[in-house]
N, C-alpha and C positions, 0 to 999 in steps of 0.2 A: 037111572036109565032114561027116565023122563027129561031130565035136564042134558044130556048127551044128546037126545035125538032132537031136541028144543035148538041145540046151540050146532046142530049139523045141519037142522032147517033153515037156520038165518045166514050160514056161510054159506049154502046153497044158491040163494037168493039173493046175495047181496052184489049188485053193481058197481064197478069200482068207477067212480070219473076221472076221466084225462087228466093230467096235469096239463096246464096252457106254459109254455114254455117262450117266453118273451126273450127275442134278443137284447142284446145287453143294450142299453140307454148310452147315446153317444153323445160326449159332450157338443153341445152346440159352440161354433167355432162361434171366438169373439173378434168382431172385424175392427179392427182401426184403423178409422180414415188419417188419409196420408196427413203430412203436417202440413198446414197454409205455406203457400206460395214465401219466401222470403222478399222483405220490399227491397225491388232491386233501385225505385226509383229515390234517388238523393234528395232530397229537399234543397229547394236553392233558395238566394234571396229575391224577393218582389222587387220587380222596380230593375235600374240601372249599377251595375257593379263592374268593375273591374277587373279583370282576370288573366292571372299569370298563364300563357300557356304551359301544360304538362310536358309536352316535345319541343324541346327548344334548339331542333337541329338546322330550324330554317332560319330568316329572315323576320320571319313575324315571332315576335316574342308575346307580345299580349293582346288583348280587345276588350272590350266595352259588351258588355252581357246585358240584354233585357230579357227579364222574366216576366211573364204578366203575373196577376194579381193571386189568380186562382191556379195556378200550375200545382201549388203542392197540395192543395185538393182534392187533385181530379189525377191521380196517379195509372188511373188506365186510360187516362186521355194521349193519343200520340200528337202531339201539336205541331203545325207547320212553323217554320222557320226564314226568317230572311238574313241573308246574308249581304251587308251593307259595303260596300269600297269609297271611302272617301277622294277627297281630291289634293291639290299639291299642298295646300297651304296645312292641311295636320297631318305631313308626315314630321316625323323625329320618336324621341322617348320620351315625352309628354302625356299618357295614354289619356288624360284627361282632356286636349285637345278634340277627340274624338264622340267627348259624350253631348255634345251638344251644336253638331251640324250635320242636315240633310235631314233623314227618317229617325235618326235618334234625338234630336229635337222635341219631333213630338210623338215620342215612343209609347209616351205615359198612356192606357188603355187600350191599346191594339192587344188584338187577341192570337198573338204568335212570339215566338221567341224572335230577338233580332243578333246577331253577331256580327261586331264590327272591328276588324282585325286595325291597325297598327300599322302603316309602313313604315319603314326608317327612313329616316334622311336621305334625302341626294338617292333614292332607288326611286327605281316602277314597282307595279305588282308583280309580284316572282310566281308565277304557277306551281311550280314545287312547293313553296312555304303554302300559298291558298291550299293546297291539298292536302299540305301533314294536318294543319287548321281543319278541314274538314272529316276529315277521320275523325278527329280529335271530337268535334261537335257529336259527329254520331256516334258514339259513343259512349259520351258522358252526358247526353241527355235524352228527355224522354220525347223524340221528334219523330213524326212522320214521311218517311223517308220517297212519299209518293209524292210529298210539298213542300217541298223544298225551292227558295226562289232566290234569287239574287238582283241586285241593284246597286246602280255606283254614281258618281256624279264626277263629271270631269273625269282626269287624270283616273278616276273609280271612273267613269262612263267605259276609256278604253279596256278598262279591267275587266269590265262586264261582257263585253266584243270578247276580249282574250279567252277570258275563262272558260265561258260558255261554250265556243267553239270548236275550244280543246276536250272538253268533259259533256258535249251534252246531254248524255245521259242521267246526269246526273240534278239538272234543275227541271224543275217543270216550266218555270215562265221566268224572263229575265223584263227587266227594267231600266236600261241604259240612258243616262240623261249627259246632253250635251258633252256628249263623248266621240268617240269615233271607233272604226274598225278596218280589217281588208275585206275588200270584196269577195275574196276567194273561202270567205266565210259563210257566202252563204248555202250554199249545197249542203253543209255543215247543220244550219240551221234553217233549214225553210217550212219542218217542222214545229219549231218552238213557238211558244204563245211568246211576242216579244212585243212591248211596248213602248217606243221609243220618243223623246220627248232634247227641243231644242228650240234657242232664239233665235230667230232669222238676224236679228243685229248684234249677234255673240261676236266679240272683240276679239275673245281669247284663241276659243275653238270653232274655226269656223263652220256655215250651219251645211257647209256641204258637206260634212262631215257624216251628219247623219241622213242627209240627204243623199248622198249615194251610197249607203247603204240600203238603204230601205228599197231604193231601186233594184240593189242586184239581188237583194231578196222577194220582191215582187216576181223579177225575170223567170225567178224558178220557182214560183207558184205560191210563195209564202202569203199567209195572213196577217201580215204583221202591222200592229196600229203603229202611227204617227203624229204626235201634236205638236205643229211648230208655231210659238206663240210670236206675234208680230215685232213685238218689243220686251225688254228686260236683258238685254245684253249678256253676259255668262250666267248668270243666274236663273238657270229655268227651272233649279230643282223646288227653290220654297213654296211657289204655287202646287206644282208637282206632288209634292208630299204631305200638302195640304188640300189635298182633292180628293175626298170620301172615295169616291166613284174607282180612284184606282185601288184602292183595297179590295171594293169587290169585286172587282175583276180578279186581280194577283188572287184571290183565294178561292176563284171559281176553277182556276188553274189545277191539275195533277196530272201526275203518269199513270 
Protein backbone atom coordinates (compact mmCIF):
# COMPACT_ATOMS: atom_id res chain seq x y z
CA UNK A 1 0.00 0.00 0.00
CA UNK A 2 2.88 2.09 1.00
CA UNK A 3 4.75 1.45 -2.14
CA UNK A 4 1.42 2.27 -4.41
CA UNK A 5 0.95 5.54 -2.72
CA UNK A 6 4.95 6.21 -2.85
CA UNK A 7 4.91 5.57 -6.60
CA UNK A 8 1.29 7.76 -7.09
CA UNK A 9 3.28 10.54 -5.09
CA UNK A 10 6.14 10.76 -7.66
CA UNK A 11 3.97 10.52 -10.85
CA UNK A 12 2.07 13.32 -9.31
CA UNK A 13 4.90 15.44 -9.14
CA UNK A 14 6.88 14.70 -11.71
CA UNK A 15 7.50 17.43 -14.67
CA UNK A 16 7.76 16.32 -17.92
CA UNK A 17 10.53 18.65 -20.26
CA UNK A 18 9.86 19.74 -23.70
CA UNK A 19 11.35 17.96 -26.25
CA UNK A 20 13.47 20.94 -28.33
CA UNK A 21 12.58 19.85 -31.74
CA UNK A 22 15.40 21.29 -34.30
CA UNK A 23 14.74 21.55 -37.86
CA UNK A 24 16.45 19.43 -40.07
CA UNK A 25 20.29 20.45 -40.71
CA UNK A 26 20.50 21.67 -44.37
CA UNK A 27 23.35 20.96 -46.28
CA UNK A 28 25.48 23.95 -46.78
CA UNK A 29 25.54 24.50 -50.64
CA UNK A 30 29.08 24.09 -51.99
CA UNK A 31 29.96 26.88 -54.48
CA UNK A 32 32.29 26.46 -57.36
CA UNK A 33 33.89 29.19 -58.70
CA UNK A 34 33.49 29.46 -62.44
CA UNK A 35 36.58 28.08 -64.44
CA UNK A 36 39.38 30.81 -65.26
CA UNK A 37 38.89 32.78 -68.19
CA UNK A 38 40.36 30.72 -71.29
CA UNK A 39 43.64 32.41 -72.83
CA UNK A 40 42.15 33.94 -75.72
CA UNK A 41 45.42 35.78 -76.44
CA UNK A 42 47.87 33.69 -79.00
CA UNK A 43 51.33 33.93 -78.20
CA UNK A 44 53.25 35.46 -81.30
CA UNK A 45 56.92 35.74 -82.09
CA UNK A 46 59.15 38.87 -80.62
CA UNK A 47 60.63 40.71 -83.07
CA UNK A 48 59.87 40.93 -87.03
CA UNK A 49 58.00 37.91 -88.90
CA UNK A 50 56.37 37.47 -91.68
CA UNK A 51 52.95 36.58 -92.20
CA UNK A 52 50.68 34.98 -94.68
CA UNK A 53 47.45 36.75 -94.64
CA UNK A 54 44.38 34.51 -93.50
CA UNK A 55 41.94 36.30 -96.16
CA UNK A 56 43.42 36.26 -99.27
CA UNK A 57 40.46 37.69 -101.28
CA UNK A 58 42.35 41.06 -101.76
CA UNK A 59 45.30 42.34 -103.32
CA UNK A 60 47.42 42.25 -100.19
CA UNK A 61 48.48 38.69 -99.58
CA UNK A 62 51.09 39.10 -96.78
CA UNK A 63 53.18 41.75 -94.30
CA UNK A 64 55.81 41.95 -92.06
CA UNK A 65 54.58 41.62 -88.35
CA UNK A 66 56.43 43.42 -85.28
CA UNK A 67 55.77 42.10 -81.90
CA UNK A 68 57.59 43.82 -79.15
CA UNK A 69 59.47 42.06 -76.65
CA UNK A 70 57.12 41.68 -73.89
CA UNK A 71 53.55 41.06 -75.71
CA UNK A 72 53.29 37.58 -74.57
CA UNK A 73 53.64 38.56 -71.03
CA UNK A 74 51.53 41.06 -70.58
CA UNK A 75 48.27 39.13 -72.00
CA UNK A 76 45.84 41.77 -70.46
CA UNK A 77 47.80 44.45 -72.08
CA UNK A 78 45.70 45.94 -75.30
CA UNK A 79 48.60 47.52 -77.15
CA UNK A 80 48.50 50.21 -79.80
CA UNK A 81 49.35 49.35 -83.12
CA UNK A 82 50.87 51.00 -86.29
CA UNK A 83 49.99 50.42 -89.55
CA UNK A 84 53.08 51.05 -92.06
CA UNK A 85 52.46 51.74 -96.34
CA UNK A 86 55.59 51.60 -97.95
CA UNK A 87 56.64 53.14 -101.20
CA UNK A 88 57.16 52.16 -104.87
CA UNK A 89 60.38 50.60 -104.86
CA UNK A 90 58.98 47.32 -102.46
CA UNK A 91 56.09 46.56 -104.13
CA UNK A 92 56.01 42.81 -105.83
CA UNK A 93 56.07 39.23 -103.74
CA UNK A 94 59.29 39.76 -102.23
CA UNK A 95 57.57 40.22 -98.50
CA UNK A 96 61.08 40.41 -97.33
CA UNK A 97 61.64 43.80 -99.30
CA UNK A 98 59.47 45.22 -96.68
CA UNK A 99 61.21 44.42 -93.37
CA UNK A 100 63.69 46.65 -93.42
CA UNK A 101 62.56 50.22 -94.85
CA UNK A 102 60.93 53.33 -93.09
CA UNK A 103 59.55 52.43 -89.24
CA UNK A 104 60.33 48.79 -89.70
CA UNK A 105 63.90 49.60 -90.00
CA UNK A 106 64.05 50.56 -86.66
CA UNK A 107 61.24 48.61 -85.18
CA UNK A 108 63.49 46.70 -82.75
CA UNK A 109 62.19 48.17 -79.11
CA UNK A 110 59.21 50.40 -79.91
CA UNK A 111 56.56 49.47 -77.70
CA UNK A 112 53.43 48.81 -80.11
CA UNK A 113 52.82 46.37 -82.69
CA UNK A 114 53.67 47.60 -86.30
CA UNK A 115 51.86 45.90 -89.50
CA UNK A 116 53.30 46.44 -92.84
CA UNK A 117 51.11 44.89 -95.59
CA UNK A 118 52.64 44.10 -99.26
CA UNK A 119 51.69 45.84 -102.39
CA UNK A 120 51.95 43.98 -105.65
CA UNK A 121 53.49 45.05 -108.55
CA UNK A 122 52.65 47.65 -110.92
CA UNK A 123 49.24 48.56 -108.27
CA UNK A 124 48.51 51.46 -105.69
CA UNK A 125 47.17 50.79 -102.39
CA UNK A 126 43.64 49.24 -102.88
CA UNK A 127 41.32 50.35 -99.82
CA UNK A 128 39.47 47.28 -99.98
CA UNK A 129 42.52 44.87 -99.63
CA UNK A 130 43.89 47.75 -96.52
CA UNK A 131 40.46 46.90 -95.01
CA UNK A 132 40.01 42.88 -95.30
CA UNK A 133 43.98 43.57 -93.64
CA UNK A 134 42.58 45.45 -90.98
CA UNK A 135 39.71 43.32 -89.68
CA UNK A 136 42.26 40.77 -90.00
CA UNK A 137 44.75 42.74 -87.42
CA UNK A 138 41.75 43.21 -85.03
CA UNK A 139 41.10 40.20 -84.67
CA UNK A 140 43.87 38.06 -84.39
CA UNK A 141 45.67 40.40 -81.99
CA UNK A 142 45.58 41.69 -78.65
CA UNK A 143 45.43 45.70 -79.82
CA UNK A 144 43.78 48.66 -78.58
CA UNK A 145 41.39 49.61 -80.84
CA UNK A 146 41.40 53.33 -79.33
CA UNK A 147 45.33 53.45 -81.00
CA UNK A 148 45.37 52.62 -83.65
CA UNK A 149 47.72 54.75 -86.15
CA UNK A 150 48.89 54.75 -89.57
CA UNK A 151 51.84 55.87 -91.53
CA UNK A 152 53.27 55.71 -95.02
CA UNK A 153 56.10 57.01 -97.02
CA UNK A 154 55.78 58.09 -100.59
CA UNK A 155 53.64 56.10 -102.81
CA UNK A 156 52.45 54.85 -98.73
CA UNK A 157 52.39 58.94 -97.92
CA UNK A 158 49.36 58.94 -100.60
CA UNK A 159 48.08 55.80 -98.90
CA UNK A 160 47.89 57.36 -95.76
CA UNK A 161 45.84 60.67 -97.46
CA UNK A 162 43.61 57.72 -98.99
CA UNK A 163 42.90 55.65 -96.26
CA UNK A 164 42.56 57.92 -93.56
CA UNK A 165 40.01 59.82 -95.28
CA UNK A 166 37.96 57.13 -96.39
CA UNK A 167 37.91 55.33 -92.70
CA UNK A 168 38.57 58.00 -90.22
CA UNK A 169 37.09 56.60 -87.64
CA UNK A 170 38.96 54.26 -87.38
CA UNK A 171 42.89 55.63 -86.78
CA UNK A 172 43.54 57.89 -84.11
CA UNK A 173 46.49 60.00 -85.49
CA UNK A 174 47.99 59.48 -89.02
CA UNK A 175 51.69 60.09 -90.27
CA UNK A 176 52.01 60.84 -93.79
CA UNK A 177 55.50 61.52 -95.15
CA UNK A 178 56.29 63.08 -98.55
CA UNK A 179 53.20 62.00 -99.83
CA UNK A 180 50.25 63.71 -101.08
CA UNK A 181 46.47 63.88 -101.02
CA UNK A 182 43.01 65.92 -102.39
CA UNK A 183 42.01 68.79 -100.83
CA UNK A 184 38.54 67.71 -100.65
CA UNK A 185 40.02 65.68 -97.82
CA UNK A 186 40.07 67.77 -95.57
CA UNK A 187 36.48 68.42 -93.89
CA UNK A 188 37.16 64.63 -93.75
CA UNK A 189 39.94 65.11 -91.52
CA UNK A 190 40.34 68.31 -89.78
CA UNK A 191 39.63 66.45 -86.71
CA UNK A 192 42.65 63.88 -86.85
CA UNK A 193 45.90 64.46 -85.03
CA UNK A 194 47.87 64.41 -88.37
CA UNK A 195 51.59 64.89 -88.62
CA UNK A 196 52.75 65.64 -91.81
CA UNK A 197 56.37 65.60 -92.84
CA UNK A 198 58.32 66.70 -96.50
CA UNK A 199 61.63 68.02 -98.42
CA UNK A 200 61.18 71.24 -99.72
CA UNK A 201 63.88 69.95 -102.58
CA UNK A 202 61.86 66.32 -103.10
CA UNK A 203 62.51 65.54 -106.85
CA UNK A 204 60.03 62.90 -106.85
CA UNK A 205 56.90 64.19 -104.97
CA UNK A 206 56.75 67.53 -105.13
CA UNK A 207 56.68 69.39 -101.66
CA UNK A 208 53.56 71.20 -102.69
CA UNK A 209 52.12 68.22 -102.24
CA UNK A 210 51.91 68.46 -98.74
CA UNK A 211 51.96 71.76 -98.86
CA UNK A 212 48.64 72.25 -99.95
CA UNK A 213 47.39 70.01 -98.01
CA UNK A 214 48.13 71.17 -94.81
CA UNK A 215 46.68 74.45 -96.08
CA UNK A 216 43.09 73.22 -96.79
CA UNK A 217 43.28 71.52 -93.51
CA UNK A 218 44.13 74.65 -91.77
CA UNK A 219 41.19 76.44 -93.81
CA UNK A 220 38.85 74.24 -91.85
CA UNK A 221 40.25 74.73 -88.57
CA UNK A 222 42.63 71.56 -88.32
CA UNK A 223 45.62 71.23 -85.95
CA UNK A 224 47.65 69.51 -87.92
CA UNK A 225 51.64 69.62 -87.58
CA UNK A 226 54.02 70.18 -90.32
CA UNK A 227 57.88 69.58 -90.70
CA UNK A 228 59.33 70.50 -94.03
CA UNK A 229 62.97 69.89 -93.89
CA UNK A 230 65.20 72.22 -96.22
CA UNK A 231 67.08 69.56 -97.88
CA UNK A 232 67.15 65.63 -98.42
CA UNK A 233 65.38 65.33 -101.54
CA UNK A 234 62.61 62.35 -101.47
CA UNK A 235 63.94 61.03 -98.42
CA UNK A 236 62.37 62.62 -95.59
CA UNK A 237 61.12 59.50 -93.85
CA UNK A 238 64.87 58.30 -92.12
CA UNK A 239 65.19 61.30 -90.06
CA UNK A 240 61.42 61.07 -89.57
CA UNK A 241 61.59 57.71 -88.00
CA UNK A 242 64.46 58.33 -86.36
CA UNK A 243 62.96 61.11 -84.20
CA UNK A 244 62.15 60.00 -80.45
CA UNK A 245 59.80 62.95 -80.24
CA UNK A 246 57.41 61.46 -82.84
CA UNK A 247 56.56 58.45 -80.94
CA UNK A 248 55.58 60.41 -78.25
CA UNK A 249 53.45 62.35 -79.73
CA UNK A 250 51.82 59.19 -82.06
CA UNK A 251 51.09 57.57 -78.65
CA UNK A 252 49.78 60.51 -76.85
CA UNK A 253 47.25 60.19 -79.61
CA UNK A 254 43.52 58.14 -79.01
CA UNK A 255 39.93 58.16 -79.60
Amino acid sequence: MLSALALFSCSKTETSLPVEVKPPVKDTPVVVPPPPPKDTVKSQTPGITAVKLDNQSGTIKNYQLFIPADYNNKKDTKWPVVFFLHGVGERGTDINQVKNVGIMKVASGKPFLIIAPQCPSDEWWNLKSLEILYKEVMAKYNVDVNRVYLTGLSMGGFGVWDWSAAYPEKFAATIPICGGGNASYATKLKDMPIWDFHCADDPTVNVSNSRDMVKALKAVGSKILYTEYPTGGHDAWTRTYANAEVYTWLLQQHK
